[in-house]
ZAZA-423641 format. One record per residue (C-alpha): chain; residue in three letters; x, y, z. Coordinates in steps of 0.02 Angstrom, whole numbers. Example, Ala and Ser with C-alpha at 12.3 -4.5 7.8 and 13.67 -1.06 7.14 Angstrom:
2
(atom 'A', 'ALA', (615, -225, 390));
(atom 'A', 'SER', (684, -53, 357));
end
This chain:
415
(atom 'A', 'UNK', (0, 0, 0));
(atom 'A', 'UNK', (132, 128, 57));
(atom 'A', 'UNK', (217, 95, -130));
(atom 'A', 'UNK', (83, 120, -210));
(atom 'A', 'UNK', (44, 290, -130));
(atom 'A', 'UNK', (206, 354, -164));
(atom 'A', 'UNK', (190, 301, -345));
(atom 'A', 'UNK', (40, 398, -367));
(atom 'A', 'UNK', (102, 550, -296));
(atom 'A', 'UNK', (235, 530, -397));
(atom 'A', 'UNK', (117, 519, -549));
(atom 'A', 'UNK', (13, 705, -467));
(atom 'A', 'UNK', (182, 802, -467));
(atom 'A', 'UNK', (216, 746, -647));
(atom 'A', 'UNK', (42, 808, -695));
(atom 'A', 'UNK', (49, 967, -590));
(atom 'A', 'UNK', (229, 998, -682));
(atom 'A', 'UNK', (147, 976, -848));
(atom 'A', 'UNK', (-2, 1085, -823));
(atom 'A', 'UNK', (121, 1213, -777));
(atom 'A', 'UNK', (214, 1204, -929));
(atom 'A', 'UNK', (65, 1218, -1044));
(atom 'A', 'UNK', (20, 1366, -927));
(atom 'A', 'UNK', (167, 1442, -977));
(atom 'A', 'UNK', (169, 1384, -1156));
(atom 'A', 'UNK', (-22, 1450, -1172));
(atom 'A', 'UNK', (46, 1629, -1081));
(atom 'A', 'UNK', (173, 1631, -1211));
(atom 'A', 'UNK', (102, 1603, -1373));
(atom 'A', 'UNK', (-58, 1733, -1310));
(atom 'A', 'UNK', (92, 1850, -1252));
(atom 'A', 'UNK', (171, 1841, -1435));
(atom 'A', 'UNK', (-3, 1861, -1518));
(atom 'A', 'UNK', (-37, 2008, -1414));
(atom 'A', 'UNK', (145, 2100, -1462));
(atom 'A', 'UNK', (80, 2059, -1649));
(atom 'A', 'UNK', (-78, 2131, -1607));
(atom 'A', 'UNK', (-22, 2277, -1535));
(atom 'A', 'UNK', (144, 2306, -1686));
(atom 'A', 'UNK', (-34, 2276, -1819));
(atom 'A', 'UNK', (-104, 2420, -1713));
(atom 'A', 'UNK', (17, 2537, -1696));
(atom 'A', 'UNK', (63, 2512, -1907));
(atom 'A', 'UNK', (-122, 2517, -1929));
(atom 'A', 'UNK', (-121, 2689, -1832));
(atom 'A', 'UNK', (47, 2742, -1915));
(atom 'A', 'UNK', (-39, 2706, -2090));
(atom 'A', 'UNK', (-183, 2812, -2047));
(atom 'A', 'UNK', (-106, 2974, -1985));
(atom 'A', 'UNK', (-14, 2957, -2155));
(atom 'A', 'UNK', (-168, 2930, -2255));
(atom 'A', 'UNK', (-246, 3084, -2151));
(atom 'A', 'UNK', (-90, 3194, -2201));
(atom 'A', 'UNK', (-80, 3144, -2374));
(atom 'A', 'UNK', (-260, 3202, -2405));
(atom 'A', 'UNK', (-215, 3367, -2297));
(atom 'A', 'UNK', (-64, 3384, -2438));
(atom 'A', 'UNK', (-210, 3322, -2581));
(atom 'A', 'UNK', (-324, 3479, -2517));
(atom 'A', 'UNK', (-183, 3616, -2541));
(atom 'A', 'UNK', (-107, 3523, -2693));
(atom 'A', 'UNK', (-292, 3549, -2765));
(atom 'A', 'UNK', (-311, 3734, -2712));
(atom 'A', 'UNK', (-162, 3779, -2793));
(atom 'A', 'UNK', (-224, 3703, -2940));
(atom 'A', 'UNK', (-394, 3801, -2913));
(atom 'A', 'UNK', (-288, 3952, -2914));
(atom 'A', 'UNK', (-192, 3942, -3087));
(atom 'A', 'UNK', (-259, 4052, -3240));
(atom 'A', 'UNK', (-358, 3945, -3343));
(atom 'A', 'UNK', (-364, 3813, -3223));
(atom 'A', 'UNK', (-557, 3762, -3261));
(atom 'A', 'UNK', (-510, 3741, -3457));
(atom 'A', 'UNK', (-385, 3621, -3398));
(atom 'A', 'UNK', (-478, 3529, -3285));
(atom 'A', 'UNK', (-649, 3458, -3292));
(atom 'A', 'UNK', (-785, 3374, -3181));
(atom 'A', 'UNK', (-714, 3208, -3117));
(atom 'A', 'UNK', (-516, 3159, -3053));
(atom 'A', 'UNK', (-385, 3291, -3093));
(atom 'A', 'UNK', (-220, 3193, -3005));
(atom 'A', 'UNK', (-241, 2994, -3016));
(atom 'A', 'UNK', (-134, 2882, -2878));
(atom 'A', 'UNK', (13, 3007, -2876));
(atom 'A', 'UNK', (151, 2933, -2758));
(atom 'A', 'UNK', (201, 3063, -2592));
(atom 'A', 'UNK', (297, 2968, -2434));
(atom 'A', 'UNK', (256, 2784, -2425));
(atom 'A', 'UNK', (74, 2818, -2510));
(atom 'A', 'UNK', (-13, 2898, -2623));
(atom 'A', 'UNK', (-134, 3055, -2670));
(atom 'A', 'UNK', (-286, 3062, -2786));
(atom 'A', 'UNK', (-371, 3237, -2824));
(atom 'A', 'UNK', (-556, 3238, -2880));
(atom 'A', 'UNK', (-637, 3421, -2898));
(atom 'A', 'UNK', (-819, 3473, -2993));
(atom 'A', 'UNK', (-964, 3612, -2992));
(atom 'A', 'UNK', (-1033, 3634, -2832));
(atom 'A', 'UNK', (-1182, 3627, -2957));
(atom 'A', 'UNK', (-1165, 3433, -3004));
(atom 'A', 'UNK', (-1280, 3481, -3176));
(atom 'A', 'UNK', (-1145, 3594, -3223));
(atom 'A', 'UNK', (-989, 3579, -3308));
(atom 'A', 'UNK', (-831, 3647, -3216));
(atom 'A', 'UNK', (-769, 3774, -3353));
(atom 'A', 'UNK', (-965, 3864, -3344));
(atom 'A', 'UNK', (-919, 4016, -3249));
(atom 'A', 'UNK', (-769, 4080, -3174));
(atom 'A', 'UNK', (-848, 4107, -3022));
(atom 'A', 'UNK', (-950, 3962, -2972));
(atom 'A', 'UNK', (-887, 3851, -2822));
(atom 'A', 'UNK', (-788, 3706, -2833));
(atom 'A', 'UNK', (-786, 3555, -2727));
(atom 'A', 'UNK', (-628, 3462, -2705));
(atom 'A', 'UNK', (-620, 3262, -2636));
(atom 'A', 'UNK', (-458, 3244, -2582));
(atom 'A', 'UNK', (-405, 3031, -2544));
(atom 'A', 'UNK', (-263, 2981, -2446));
(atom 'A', 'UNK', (-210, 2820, -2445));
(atom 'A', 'UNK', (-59, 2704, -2363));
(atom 'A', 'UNK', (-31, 2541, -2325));
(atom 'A', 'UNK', (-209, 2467, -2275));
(atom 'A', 'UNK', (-290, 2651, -2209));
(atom 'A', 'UNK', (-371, 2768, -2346));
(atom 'A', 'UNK', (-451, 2952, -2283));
(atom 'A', 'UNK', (-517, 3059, -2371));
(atom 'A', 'UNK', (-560, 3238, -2348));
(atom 'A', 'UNK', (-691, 3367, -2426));
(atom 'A', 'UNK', (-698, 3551, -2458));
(atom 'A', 'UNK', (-781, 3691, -2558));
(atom 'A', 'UNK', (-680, 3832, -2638));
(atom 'A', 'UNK', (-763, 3994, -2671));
(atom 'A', 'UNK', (-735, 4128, -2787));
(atom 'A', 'UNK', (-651, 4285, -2690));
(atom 'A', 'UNK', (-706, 4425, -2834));
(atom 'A', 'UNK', (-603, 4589, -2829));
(atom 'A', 'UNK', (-685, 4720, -2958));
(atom 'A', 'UNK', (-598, 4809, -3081));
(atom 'A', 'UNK', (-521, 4982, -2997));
(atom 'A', 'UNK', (-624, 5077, -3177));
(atom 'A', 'UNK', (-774, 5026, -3075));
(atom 'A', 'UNK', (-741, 5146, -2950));
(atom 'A', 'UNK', (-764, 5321, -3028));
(atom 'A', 'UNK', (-898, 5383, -3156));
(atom 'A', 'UNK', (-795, 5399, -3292));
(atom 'A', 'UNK', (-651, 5297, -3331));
(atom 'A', 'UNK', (-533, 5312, -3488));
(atom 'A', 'UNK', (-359, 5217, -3496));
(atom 'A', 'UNK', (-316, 5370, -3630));
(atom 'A', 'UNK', (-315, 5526, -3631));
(atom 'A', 'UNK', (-476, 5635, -3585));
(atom 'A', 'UNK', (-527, 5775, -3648));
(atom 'A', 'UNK', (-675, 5899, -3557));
(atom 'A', 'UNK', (-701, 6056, -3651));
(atom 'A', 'UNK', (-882, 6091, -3604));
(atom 'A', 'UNK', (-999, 6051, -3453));
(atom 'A', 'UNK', (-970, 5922, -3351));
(atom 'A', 'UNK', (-1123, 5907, -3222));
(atom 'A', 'UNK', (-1144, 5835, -3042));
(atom 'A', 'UNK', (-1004, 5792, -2919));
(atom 'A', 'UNK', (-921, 5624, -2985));
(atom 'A', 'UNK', (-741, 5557, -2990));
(atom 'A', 'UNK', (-673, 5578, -3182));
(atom 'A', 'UNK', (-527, 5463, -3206));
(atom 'A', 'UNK', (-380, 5427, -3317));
(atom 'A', 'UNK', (-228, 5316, -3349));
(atom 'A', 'UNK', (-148, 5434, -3438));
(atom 'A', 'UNK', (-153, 5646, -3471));
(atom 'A', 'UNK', (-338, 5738, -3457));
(atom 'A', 'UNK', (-354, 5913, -3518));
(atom 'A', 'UNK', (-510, 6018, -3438));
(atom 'A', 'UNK', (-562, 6181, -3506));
(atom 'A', 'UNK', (-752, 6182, -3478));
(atom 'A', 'UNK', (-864, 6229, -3345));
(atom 'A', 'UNK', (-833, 6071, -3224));
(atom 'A', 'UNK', (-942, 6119, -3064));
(atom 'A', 'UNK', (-901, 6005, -2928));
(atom 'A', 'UNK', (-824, 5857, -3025));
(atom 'A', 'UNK', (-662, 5778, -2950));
(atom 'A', 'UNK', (-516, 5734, -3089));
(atom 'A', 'UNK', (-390, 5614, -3082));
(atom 'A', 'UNK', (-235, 5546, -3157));
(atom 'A', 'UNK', (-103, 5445, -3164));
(atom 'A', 'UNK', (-24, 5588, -3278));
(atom 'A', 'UNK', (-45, 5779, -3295));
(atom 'A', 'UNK', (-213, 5890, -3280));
(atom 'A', 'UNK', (-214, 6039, -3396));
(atom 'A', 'UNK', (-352, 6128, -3304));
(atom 'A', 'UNK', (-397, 6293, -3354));
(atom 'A', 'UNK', (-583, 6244, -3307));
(atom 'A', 'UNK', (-718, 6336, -3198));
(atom 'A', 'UNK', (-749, 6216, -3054));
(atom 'A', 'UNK', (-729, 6158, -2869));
(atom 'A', 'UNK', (-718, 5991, -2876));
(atom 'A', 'UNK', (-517, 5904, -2822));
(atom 'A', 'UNK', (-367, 5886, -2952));
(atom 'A', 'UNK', (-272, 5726, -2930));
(atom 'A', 'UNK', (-119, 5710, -3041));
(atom 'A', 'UNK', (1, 5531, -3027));
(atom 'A', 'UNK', (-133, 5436, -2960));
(atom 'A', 'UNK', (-95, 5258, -2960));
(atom 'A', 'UNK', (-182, 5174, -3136));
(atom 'A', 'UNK', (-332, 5085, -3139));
(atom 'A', 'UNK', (-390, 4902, -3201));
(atom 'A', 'UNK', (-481, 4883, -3361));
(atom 'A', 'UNK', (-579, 4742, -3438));
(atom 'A', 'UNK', (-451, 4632, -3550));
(atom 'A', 'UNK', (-512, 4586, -3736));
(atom 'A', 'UNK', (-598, 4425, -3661));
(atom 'A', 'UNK', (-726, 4556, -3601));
(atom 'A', 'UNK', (-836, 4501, -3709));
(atom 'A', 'UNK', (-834, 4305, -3690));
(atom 'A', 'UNK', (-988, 4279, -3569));
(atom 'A', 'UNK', (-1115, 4386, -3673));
(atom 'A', 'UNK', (-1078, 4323, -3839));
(atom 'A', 'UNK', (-1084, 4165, -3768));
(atom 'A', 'UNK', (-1230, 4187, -3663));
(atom 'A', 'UNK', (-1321, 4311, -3785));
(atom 'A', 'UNK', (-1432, 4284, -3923));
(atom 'A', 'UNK', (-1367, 4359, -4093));
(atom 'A', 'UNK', (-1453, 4487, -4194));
(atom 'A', 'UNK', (-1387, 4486, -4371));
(atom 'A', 'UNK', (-1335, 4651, -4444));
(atom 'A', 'UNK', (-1423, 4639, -4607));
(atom 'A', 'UNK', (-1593, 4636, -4521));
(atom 'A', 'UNK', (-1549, 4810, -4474));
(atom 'A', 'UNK', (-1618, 4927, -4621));
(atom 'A', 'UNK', (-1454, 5031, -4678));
(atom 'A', 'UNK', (-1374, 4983, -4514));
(atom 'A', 'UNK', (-1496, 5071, -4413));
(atom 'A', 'UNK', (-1566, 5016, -4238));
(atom 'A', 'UNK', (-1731, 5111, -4222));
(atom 'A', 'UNK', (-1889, 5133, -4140));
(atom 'A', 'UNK', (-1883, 4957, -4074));
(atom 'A', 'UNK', (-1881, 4875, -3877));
(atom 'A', 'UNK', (-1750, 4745, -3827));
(atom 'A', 'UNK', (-1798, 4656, -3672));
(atom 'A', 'UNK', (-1808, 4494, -3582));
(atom 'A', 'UNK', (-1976, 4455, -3674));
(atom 'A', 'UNK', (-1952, 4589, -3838));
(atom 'A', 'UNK', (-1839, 4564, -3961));
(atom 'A', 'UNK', (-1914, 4601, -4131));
(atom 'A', 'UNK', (-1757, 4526, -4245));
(atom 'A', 'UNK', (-1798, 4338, -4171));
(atom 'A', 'UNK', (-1810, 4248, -3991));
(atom 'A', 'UNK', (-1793, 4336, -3840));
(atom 'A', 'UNK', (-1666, 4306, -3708));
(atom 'A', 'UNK', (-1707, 4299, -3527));
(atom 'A', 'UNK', (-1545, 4399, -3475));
(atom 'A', 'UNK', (-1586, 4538, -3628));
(atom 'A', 'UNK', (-1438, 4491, -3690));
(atom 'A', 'UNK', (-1422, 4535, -3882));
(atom 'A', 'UNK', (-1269, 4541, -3970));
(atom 'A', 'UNK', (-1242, 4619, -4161));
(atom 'A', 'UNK', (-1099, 4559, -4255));
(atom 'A', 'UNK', (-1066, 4720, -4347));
(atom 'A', 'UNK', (-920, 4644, -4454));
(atom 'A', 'UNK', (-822, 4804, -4469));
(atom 'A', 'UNK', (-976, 4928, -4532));
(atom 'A', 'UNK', (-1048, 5062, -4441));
(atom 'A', 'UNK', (-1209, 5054, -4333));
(atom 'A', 'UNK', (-1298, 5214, -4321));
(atom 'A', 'UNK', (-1426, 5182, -4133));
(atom 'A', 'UNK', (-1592, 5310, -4083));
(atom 'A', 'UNK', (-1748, 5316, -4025));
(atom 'A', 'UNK', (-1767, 5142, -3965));
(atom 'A', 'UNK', (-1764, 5068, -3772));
(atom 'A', 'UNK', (-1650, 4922, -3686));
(atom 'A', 'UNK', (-1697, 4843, -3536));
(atom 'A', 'UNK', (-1529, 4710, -3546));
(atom 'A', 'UNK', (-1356, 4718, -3633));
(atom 'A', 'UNK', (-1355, 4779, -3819));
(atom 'A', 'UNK', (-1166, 4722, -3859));
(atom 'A', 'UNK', (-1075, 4768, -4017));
(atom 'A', 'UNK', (-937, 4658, -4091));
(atom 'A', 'UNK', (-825, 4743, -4241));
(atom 'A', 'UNK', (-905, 4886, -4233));
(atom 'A', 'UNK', (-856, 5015, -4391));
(atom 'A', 'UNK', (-763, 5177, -4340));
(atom 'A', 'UNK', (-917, 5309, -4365));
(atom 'A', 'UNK', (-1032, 5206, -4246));
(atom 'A', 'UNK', (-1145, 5342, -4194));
(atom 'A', 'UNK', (-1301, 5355, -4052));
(atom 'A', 'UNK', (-1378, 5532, -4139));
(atom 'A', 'UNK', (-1569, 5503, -4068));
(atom 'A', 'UNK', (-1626, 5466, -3870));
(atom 'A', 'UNK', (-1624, 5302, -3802));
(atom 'A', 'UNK', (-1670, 5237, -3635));
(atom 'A', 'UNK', (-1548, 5090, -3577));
(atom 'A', 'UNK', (-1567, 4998, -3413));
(atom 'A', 'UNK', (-1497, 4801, -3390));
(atom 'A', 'UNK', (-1604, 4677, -3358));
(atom 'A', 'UNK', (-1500, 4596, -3224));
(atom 'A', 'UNK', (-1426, 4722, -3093));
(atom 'A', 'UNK', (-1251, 4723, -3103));
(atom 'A', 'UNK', (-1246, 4680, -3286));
(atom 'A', 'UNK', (-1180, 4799, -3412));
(atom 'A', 'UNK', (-1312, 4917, -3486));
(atom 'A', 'UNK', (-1211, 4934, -3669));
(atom 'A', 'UNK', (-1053, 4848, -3738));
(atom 'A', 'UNK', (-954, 4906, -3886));
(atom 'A', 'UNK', (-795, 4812, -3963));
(atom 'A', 'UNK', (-723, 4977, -4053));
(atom 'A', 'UNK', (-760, 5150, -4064));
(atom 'A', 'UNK', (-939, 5245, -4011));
(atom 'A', 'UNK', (-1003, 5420, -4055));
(atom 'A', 'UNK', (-1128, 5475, -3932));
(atom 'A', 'UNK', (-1216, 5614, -4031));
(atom 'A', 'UNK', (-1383, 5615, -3924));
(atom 'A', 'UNK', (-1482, 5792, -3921));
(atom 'A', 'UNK', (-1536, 5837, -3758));
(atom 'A', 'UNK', (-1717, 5771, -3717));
(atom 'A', 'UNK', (-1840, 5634, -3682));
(atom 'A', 'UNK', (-1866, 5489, -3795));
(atom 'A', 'UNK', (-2048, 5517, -3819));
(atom 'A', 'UNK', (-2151, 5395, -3920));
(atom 'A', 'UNK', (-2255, 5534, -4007));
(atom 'A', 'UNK', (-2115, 5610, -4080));
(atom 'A', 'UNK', (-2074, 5430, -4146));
(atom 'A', 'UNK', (-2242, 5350, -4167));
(atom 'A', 'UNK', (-2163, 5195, -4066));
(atom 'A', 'UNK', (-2229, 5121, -3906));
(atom 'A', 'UNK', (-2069, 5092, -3785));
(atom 'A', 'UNK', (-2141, 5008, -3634));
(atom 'A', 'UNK', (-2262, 4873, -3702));
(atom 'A', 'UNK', (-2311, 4728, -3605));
(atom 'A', 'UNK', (-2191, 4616, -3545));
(atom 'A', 'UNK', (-2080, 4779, -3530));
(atom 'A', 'UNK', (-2136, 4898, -3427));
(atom 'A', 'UNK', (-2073, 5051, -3366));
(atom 'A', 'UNK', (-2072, 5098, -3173));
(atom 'A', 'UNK', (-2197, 4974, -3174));
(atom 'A', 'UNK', (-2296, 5028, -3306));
(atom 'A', 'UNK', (-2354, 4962, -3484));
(atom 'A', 'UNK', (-2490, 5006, -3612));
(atom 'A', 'UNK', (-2505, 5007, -3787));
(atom 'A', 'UNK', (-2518, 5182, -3821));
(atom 'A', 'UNK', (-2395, 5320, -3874));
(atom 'A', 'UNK', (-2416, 5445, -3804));
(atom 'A', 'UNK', (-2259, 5419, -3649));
(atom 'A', 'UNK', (-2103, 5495, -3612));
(atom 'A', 'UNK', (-1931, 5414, -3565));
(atom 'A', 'UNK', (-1771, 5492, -3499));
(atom 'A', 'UNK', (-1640, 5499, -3628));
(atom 'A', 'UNK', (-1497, 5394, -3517));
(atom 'A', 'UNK', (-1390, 5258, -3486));
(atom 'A', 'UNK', (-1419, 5174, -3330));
(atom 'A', 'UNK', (-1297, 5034, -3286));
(atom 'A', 'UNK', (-1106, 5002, -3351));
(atom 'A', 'UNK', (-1051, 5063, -3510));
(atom 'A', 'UNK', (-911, 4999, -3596));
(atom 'A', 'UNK', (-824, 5053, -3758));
(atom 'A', 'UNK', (-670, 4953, -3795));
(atom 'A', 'UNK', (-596, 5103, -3893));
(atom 'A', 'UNK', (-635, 5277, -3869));
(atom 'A', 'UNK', (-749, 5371, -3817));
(atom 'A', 'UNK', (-809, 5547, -3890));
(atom 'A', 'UNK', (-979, 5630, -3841));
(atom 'A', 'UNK', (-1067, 5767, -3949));
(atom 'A', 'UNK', (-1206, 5819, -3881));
(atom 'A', 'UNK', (-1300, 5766, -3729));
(atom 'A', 'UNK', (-1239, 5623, -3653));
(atom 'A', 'UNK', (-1324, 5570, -3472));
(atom 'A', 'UNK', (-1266, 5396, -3369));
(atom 'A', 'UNK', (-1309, 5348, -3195));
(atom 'A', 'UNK', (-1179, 5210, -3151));
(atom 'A', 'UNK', (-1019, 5191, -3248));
(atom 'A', 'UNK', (-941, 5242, -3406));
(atom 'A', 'UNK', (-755, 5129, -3481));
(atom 'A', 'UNK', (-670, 5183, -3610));
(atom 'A', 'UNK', (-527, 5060, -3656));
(atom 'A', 'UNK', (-449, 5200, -3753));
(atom 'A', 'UNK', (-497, 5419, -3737));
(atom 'A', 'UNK', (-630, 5489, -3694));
(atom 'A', 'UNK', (-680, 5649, -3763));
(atom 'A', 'UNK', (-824, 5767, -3721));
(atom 'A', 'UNK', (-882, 5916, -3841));
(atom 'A', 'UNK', (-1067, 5929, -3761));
(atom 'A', 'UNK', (-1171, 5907, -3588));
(atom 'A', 'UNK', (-1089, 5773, -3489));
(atom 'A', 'UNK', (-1201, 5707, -3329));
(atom 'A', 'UNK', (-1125, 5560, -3243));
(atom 'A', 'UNK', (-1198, 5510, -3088));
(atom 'A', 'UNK', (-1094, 5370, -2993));
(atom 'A', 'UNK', (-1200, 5203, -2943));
(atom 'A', 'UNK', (-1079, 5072, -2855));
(atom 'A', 'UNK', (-1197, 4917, -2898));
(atom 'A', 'UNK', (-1073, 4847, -3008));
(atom 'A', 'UNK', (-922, 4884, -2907));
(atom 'A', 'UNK', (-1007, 4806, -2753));
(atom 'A', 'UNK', (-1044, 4648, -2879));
(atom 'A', 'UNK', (-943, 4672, -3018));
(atom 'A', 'UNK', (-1031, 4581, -3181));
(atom 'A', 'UNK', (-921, 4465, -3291));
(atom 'A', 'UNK', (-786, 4508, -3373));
(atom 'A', 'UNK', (-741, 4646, -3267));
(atom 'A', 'UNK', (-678, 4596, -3106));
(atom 'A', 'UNK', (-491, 4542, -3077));
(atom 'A', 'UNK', (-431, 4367, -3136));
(atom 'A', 'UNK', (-372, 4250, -3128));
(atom 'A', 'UNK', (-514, 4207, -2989));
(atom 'A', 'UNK', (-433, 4177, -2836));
(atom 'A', 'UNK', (-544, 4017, -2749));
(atom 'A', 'UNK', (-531, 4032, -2551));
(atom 'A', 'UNK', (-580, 3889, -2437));
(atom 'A', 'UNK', (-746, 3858, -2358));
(atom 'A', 'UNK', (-714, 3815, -2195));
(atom 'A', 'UNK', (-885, 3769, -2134));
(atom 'A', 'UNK', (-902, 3645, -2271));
(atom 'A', 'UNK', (-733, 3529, -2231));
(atom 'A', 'UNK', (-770, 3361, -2187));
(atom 'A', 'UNK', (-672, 3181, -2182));
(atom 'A', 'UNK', (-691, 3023, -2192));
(atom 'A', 'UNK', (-586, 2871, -2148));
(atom 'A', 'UNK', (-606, 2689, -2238));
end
């Protein structure tokens, strides 16, 4: 009996010895999957802060790119940078209208959204963020009268408006309260109160692509549907245009292909625009111009313009024309009679490409640009409106556009 009990304790201590071993074994194997655990962590967390910073670097690579002239002819909806290697990952840029229907190149100003993907190793993040246009006006926008030649005043010059140039101006008439300025010399031997500002710093004026949204956006008026050149006793509006369809901006643009185009006694609630324009363009009757959309320009001439207006209304029983029919009423009102009166003005921006020379009577309440002189042998009344500086239309604001971040529209994402 006793040899048998000391045999089977002998048999406990092996077993207790054993189940101490696999204890061990067991405590080792879970302590080596745990250190593999923990390195697959910590690379797993090591992959994602690189994924997160190689979106951060995809967002500013893709504002830059925002921020290039020309940048939305180069790019287009969809991915603009595919899988391009940075560190131990890569970087994929995806940018589009903020207006999904739209295509990216549709207007300088309209905001972009950029998708920015970071990826490494297993981790991929991705981050979101609107640009915005940031739009400077054109410096013409602030004064009256704007030329980037020479101007010329050698009669009345009413009101109390800034008159600017980029170059010389010469004043001889009676001037009133009207400020001068330029970047060169004032030959004043005027009668007036107004301040004399000589090496001003110059001004910004439209470039040649001026044009580029209205013809594009504009519906086209053809030149020989215009009796001898003549635009008369007609209405151009949103919902008149007697030459074809209407456009609901009242944009109309006449291709003049070099001739002259002589403009009276007719009314514009849009943005007449002239392409080619021939050298003797004249306007030698009253008109009544007003845009159709706010800001836009009121008149737009690619060459030369002659404004040879007598001083008076525009009334329709001197022309036997109705001006404010329905669908374009004036202050509010419309008939078909003719028996109403218009002021003879310009309300709004206009711009002449070349110069400028005025004849007669020549009244605007908002801006006048010449991209060349301007001259004035008659009655000049400008009265200053800063609509368009305050939201400057298209093609006259500074560009390239420069896109600025939205913050309250980031956002990220981690796969």
């Amino acid at each position: 009996m006793r040899g048998k009990r000391h045999q089977f304790r002998r048999g406990g201590v092996y077993f207790a010895i054993a189940g101490v071993c696999m204890l061990v074994a067991v405590m080792a194997i879970g302590a080596a999957a745990a250190a593999r655990l923990q390195a697959r962590a910590v690379a797993s967390s090591s992959d994602y802060n690189e994924a997160r910073l190689y979106a951060r670097s995809a967002i500013e690579l893709g504002s830059y790119l925002a921020n290039q002239n020309g940048f939305r002819g180069t790019y287009a909806n969809g991915t603009w940078v595919s899988g391009q290697s940075i560190g131990t990952g890569t970087l994929t840029i995806q940018g589009s209208n903020a207006n999904a229907a739209l295509a990216l190149n549709n207007s300088d100003t309209d905001p972009v959204v950029l998708t920015a993907i970071g990826a490494c190793g297993l981790a991929t993040h991705k981050t979101q963020l609107t640009l915005t246009a940031q739009i400077q006006p054109l410096s013409c926008l602030g004064v009256a009268t704007d030329a980037n030649g020479n101007m010329s005043l050698a009669t009345a010059v009413n009101g109390t408006a800034t008159l600017a140039s980029n170059a010389n101006i010469t004043a001889s008439g009676n001037l009133g309260a009207t400020n001068l300025e330029a970047v060169g010399t004032i030959s004043d031997s005027s009668v007036g109160t107004g301040t004399r500002t000589q090496g001003a710093k110059p001004r910004g004026f439209p470039a040649s692509t001026a044009f580029d949204f209205y013809r594009k956006n504009g519906s086209a008026i053809s030149y020989g549907a215009l009796p001898s050149g003549t635009l008369q006793k007609v209405v151009l509006s949103p919902s008149s245009n007697p030459y074809g369809s209407t456009n609901s901006s009242g944009i109309y643009v006449i291709d003049c292909g070099g001739k002259n185009i002589t403009i009276g006694a007719c009314r514009v609630v849009g943005t007449l625009v002239l392409l080619n324009a021939g050298s003797n363009s004249v306007f030698n009757q009253a008109v009544n111009f007003a845009p159709a959309v706010a800001n836009y320009p009121c008149l737009m001439v690619q060459g030369n313009m002659t404004f040879n207006i007598p001083a008076g209304a525009l009334s329709e029983a001197t022309f036997l024309a109705n001006f404010n029919p329905p669908g374009t009423p004036y202050n509010g009102i419309s008939n078909l009679t003719n028996t109403d009166t218009f002021p003879s003005q310009f309300q709004g921006v206009v711009y002449v490409s070349g110069s400028i020379t005025n004849g007669q009577s020549f009244v605007v309440k908002g801006v006048v640009v010449a991209g060349a002189s301007f001259t004035s042998n008659g009655q000049f009344t400008p009265t200053y409106d800063a609509t368009s500086y305050n939201s400057p239309p298209p093609g006259f604001y500074v560009t390239p556009v420069k896109m600025v971040p939205s913050m309250a529209t980031w956002a990220q994402y981690v796969q």
